[in-house]
N, C-alpha and C positions, 0 to 999 in steps of 0.2 A: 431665791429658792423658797419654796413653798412648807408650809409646817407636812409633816408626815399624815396620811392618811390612815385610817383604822378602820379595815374592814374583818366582820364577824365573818366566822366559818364555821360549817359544823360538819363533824365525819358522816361519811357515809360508806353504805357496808356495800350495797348492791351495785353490780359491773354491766359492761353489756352496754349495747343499744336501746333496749327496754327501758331499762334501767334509767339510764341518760336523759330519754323520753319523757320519763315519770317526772324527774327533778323539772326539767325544763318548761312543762306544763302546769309547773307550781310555783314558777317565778324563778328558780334558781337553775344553777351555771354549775356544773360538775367538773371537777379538775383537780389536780395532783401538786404535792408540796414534796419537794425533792433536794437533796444537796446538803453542807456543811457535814457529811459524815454520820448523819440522821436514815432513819429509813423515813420511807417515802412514807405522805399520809394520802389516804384519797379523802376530798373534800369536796364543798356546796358551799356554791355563795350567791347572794343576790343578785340576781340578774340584774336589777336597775341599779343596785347601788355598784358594783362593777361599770355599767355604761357611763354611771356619771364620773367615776375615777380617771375614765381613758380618754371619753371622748371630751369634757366639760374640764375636770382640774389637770386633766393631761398628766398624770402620772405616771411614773414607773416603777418608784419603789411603794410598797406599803408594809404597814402595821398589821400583819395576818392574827386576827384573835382567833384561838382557836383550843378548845377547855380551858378556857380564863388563864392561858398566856398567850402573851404577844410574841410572835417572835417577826424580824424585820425580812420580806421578801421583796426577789424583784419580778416582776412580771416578766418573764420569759417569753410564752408564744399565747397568742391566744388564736381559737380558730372559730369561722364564721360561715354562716350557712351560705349554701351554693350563690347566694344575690348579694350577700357584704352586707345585711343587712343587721342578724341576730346573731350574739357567741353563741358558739355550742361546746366551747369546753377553751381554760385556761391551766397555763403551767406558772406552777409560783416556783422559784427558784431562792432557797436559805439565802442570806448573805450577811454578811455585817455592813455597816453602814462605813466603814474606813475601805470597803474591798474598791477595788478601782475597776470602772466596768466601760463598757464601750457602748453609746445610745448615741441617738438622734437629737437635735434640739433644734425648734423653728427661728429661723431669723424676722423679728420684726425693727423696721425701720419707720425712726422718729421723723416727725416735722418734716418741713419740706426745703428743697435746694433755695436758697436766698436768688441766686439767676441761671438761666438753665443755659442760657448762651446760646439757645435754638435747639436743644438736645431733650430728648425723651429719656424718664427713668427706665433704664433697665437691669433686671436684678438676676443673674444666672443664678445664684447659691439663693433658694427660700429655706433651705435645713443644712446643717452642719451634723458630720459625723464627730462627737469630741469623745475624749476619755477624760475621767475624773473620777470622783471617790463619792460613791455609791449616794454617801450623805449630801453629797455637796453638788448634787445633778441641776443649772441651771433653770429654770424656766423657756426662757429664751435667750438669744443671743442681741441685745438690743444695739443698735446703730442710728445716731444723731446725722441725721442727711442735712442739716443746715447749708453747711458749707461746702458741699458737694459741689467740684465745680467742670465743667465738659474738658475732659482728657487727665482726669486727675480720679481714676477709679479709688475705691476701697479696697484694697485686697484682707487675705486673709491675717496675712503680717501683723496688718493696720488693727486689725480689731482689738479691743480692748475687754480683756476676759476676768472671772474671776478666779482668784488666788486655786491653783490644783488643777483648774479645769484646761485642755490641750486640745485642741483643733488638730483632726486628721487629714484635711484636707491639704493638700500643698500649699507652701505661704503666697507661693505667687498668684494665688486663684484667686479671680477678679467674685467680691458678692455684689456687689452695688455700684454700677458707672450712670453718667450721662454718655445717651449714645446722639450721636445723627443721626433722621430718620434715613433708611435706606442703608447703614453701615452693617458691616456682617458681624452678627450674633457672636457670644463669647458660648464653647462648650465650655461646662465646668468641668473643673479637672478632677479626676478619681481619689479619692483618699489615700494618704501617702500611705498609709500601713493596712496590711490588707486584714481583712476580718475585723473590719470597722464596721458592719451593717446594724441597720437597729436591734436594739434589742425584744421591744414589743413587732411582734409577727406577726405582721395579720393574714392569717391563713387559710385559706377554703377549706374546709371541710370535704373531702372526695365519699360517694356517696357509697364506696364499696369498704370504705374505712371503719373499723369496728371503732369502739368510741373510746377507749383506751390505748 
């Protein structure tokens, strides 16, 4: 698990499309601070310091500074121009760091099978939907393929997690087998509890959408 991020925020007063415009052509990302029983703030943050949060440390909670207090948020949704390329606005969501939330985490697998037996890696699960406590969100879900041997899958069961953290997916759902070439593909299986989807959104921006 990764130390907490800190990203600066500053209010801003102006609404609107214009508005949005203006920040965005100054480097900054316009977006809303909402939840724990708080009125909403509207805020501006870095455009690049934002990109490097999501897309480079792969966050989801942060350190929102904002008049020289921090308070902990989690990134909610963010939305992205018509091409997936630039935000055009994020929601920061209050939270404490013990609340238990429901995100995505990428599966990366270690080293390589010792013998493959004639068999190709194949991996249905590359993300896991878990729940766990806000503080305690994983990085990734890491998996030691050493001993990986053909007709002896990984399932979800199998995996080895940290203390808090729970796997929504079915335990019998295969992430990691040796397959034979030609053998038919495993679908992954749905997450057992439903309104498991990630928590960062990445959203299009529809172009009849006021910016609020």
């Amino acid at each position: 698990m990764s130390d907490p991020v800190t990203l600066k925020a500053t209010p801003r007063t102006g609404t609107g499309s214009r508005a949005a415009d203006k920040l965005r052509k100054q480097g900054l990302i316009p977006g809303i601070v909402y939840g724990h029983k708080k009125d909403n703030a509207t805020v501006a943050v870095s455009a690049e310091e934002l990109d490097r949060a999501i897309r480079v440390l792969h966050v989801r909670m942060l350190e929102l500074e904002l008049d020289g207090k921090a308070e902990t948020v989690l990134i909610r949704e963010v939305q992205w121009d018509a091409f997936g390329r630039h935000m055009v606005h994020v929601d920061f969501e209050r939270k404490s760091r013990t609340d238990r939330v429901k995100v995505t985490v990428p599966v990366e697998l270690r080293n390589t099978p010792k013998a493959t037996g004639g068999g190709v890696l194949d991996q249905p699960l590359h993300r896991l939907h878990v729940e766990c406590p806000l503080g305690s969100i994983p990085e990734a879900v890491r998996i030691d393929i050493t001993n990986l041997t053909l007709g002896q899958p990984i399932h979800v069961s199998d995996l080895k997690l940290p203390e808090g953290v729970k796997v929504l997916e079915t335990p019998e759902a295969v992430v990691v087998q040796l397959k034979l070439p030609g053998a038919e593909a495993v679908v992954p299986a749905a997450p057992a509890e439903p309104g498991a989807g990630p928590e960062v959104i990445k959203k299009e921006k529809k172009a009849e959408d006021s910016e609020e």
